[in-house]
N, C-alpha and C positions, 0 to 999 in steps of 0.2 A: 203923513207918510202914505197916503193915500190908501189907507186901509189897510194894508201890509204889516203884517206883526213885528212891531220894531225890534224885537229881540232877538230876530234873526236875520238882521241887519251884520253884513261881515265888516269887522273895522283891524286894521292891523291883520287882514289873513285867517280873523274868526270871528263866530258869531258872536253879538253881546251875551245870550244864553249860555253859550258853552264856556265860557270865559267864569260867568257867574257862578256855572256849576264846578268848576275847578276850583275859585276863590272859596267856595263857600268847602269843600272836601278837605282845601288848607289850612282856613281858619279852623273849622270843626269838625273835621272829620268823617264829615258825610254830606250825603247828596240834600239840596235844594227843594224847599218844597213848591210847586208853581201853582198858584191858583187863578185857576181860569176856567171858565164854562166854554169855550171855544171845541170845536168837536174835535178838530185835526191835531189838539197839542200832542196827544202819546205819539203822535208822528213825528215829530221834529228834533230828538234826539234820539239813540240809541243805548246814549249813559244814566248814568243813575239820575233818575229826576223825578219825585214824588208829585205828582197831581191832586188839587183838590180842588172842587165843584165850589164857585163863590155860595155861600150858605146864606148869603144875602142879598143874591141878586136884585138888582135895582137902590142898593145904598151908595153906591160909586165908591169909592177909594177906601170909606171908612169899613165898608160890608167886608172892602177883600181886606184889610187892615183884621179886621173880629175874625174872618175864615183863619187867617194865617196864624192868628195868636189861639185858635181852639183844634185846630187840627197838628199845631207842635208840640212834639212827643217835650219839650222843656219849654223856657222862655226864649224867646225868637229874635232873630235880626233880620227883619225888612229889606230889602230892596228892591227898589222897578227897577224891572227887565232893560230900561232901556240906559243906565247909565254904565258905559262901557268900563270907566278909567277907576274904579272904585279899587282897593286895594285890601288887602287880607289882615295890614295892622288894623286898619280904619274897621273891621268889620270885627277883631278881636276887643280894640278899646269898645265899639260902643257894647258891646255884650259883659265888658265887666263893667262897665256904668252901674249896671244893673244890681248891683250890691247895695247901692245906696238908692236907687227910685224904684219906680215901679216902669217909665217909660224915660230912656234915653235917648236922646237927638242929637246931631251935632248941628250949630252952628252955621251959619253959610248968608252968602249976599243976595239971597232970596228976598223976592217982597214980603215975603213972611216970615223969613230972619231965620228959620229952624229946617230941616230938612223931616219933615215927619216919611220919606218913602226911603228913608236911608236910618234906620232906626233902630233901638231894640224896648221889647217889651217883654214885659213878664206878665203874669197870667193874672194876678190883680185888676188888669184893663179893660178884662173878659166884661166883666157885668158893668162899667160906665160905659163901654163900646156899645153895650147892647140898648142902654138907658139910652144914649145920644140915638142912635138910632131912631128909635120908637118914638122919640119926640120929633123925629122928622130932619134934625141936627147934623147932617153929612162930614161934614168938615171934618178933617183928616185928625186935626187937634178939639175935637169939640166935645170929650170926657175929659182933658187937662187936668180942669178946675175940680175932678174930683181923685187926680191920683197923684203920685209922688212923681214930679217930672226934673230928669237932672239935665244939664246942657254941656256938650263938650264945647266948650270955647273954640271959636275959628283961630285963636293962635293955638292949641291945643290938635285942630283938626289938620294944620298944617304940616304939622311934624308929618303925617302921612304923604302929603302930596299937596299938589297948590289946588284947594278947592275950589274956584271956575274950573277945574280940568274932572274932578271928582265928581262933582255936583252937573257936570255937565249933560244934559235930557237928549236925548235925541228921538227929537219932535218932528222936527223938520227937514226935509231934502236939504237944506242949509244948515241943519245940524249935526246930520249926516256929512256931508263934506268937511266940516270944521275938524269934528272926531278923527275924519279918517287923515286930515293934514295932519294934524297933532299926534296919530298915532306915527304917520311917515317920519315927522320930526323927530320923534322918540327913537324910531328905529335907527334912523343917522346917527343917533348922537351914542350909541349902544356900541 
């Protein structure tokens, strides 16, 4: 995206951010927490939206993964900024996941089969997060093997919406374009 913070990319009329911080006030009743070391994020909205300093810079994905499960006042649900279409069941089921594991995922046609930026965790994954770390271990899934991990089934994730549109990244100026057809379609069909 050419360095451009894709989370405030406007799809359907709004930004992906503001969109998330509304899902997330429906699902639970309060604002978003963002983590990012970016200097200009308190700029970019004026709504309720919690900041935290990656507390691992330089771990990539799994570092802001440990910020965002030690700076939530409870067990957390995940999401990148950049997936527009996500929906407020999908962000309630995977937070009751969480009765039975320690880290829920839903399913998806990823090359990785699991959506670990679409997720919820509980505070158990605090100290494998930190172990994977320290061993050098990034990988967004690579404390797994030591906590309770449950999986929403993609016919299970469907009931929310058709996930290529959920799971949907906007990565790309050709990501971006696809989102914003999809969101036009949607509005037709409304």
């Amino acid at each position: 995206m050419g360095g451009a913070p894709k989370g405030l990319s406007i799809i359907g009329g709004q930004r992906i951010l503001d969109r998330l911080i509304d899902l997330s006030r429906e699902a639970f009743g309060s604002p978003p927490l963002l983590v990012t070391d970016l200097p200009d994020a308190r700029s970019w909205t004026s709504g309720p939206l919690r900041i935290a300093p990656d507390r691992r810079p330089g771990a990539a994905t799994l570092g802001a993964l440990y910020t965002a499960v030690l700076e939530a006042p409870a067990p957390v649900v995940v999401v990148a900024w950049d997936l527009p279409f996500l929906t407020t069941g999908l962000l309630v089921g995977l937070a009751e996941g969480l009765a039975q594991a320690d880290v829920f995922l839903p399913e998806s046609g990823s090359r990785h089969g699991v959506e670990p930026l679409c997720a919820a965790y509980g505070p158990a994954v605090a100290g494998p997060m930190e172990d994977a770390i320290g061993r050098g271990d990034l990988r967004a899934i690579a404390f797994h093997d030591r906590v309770r991990v449950g999986i929403l089934s993609l016919e299970e994730v469907a009931n929310f919406g058709n996930p290529a549109e959920l799971f949907l990244n906007v990565n790309t100026p050709e990501d971006l374009e696809r989102a914003r057809t999809i969101a036009a379609a949607r509005a037709r069909e409304a």
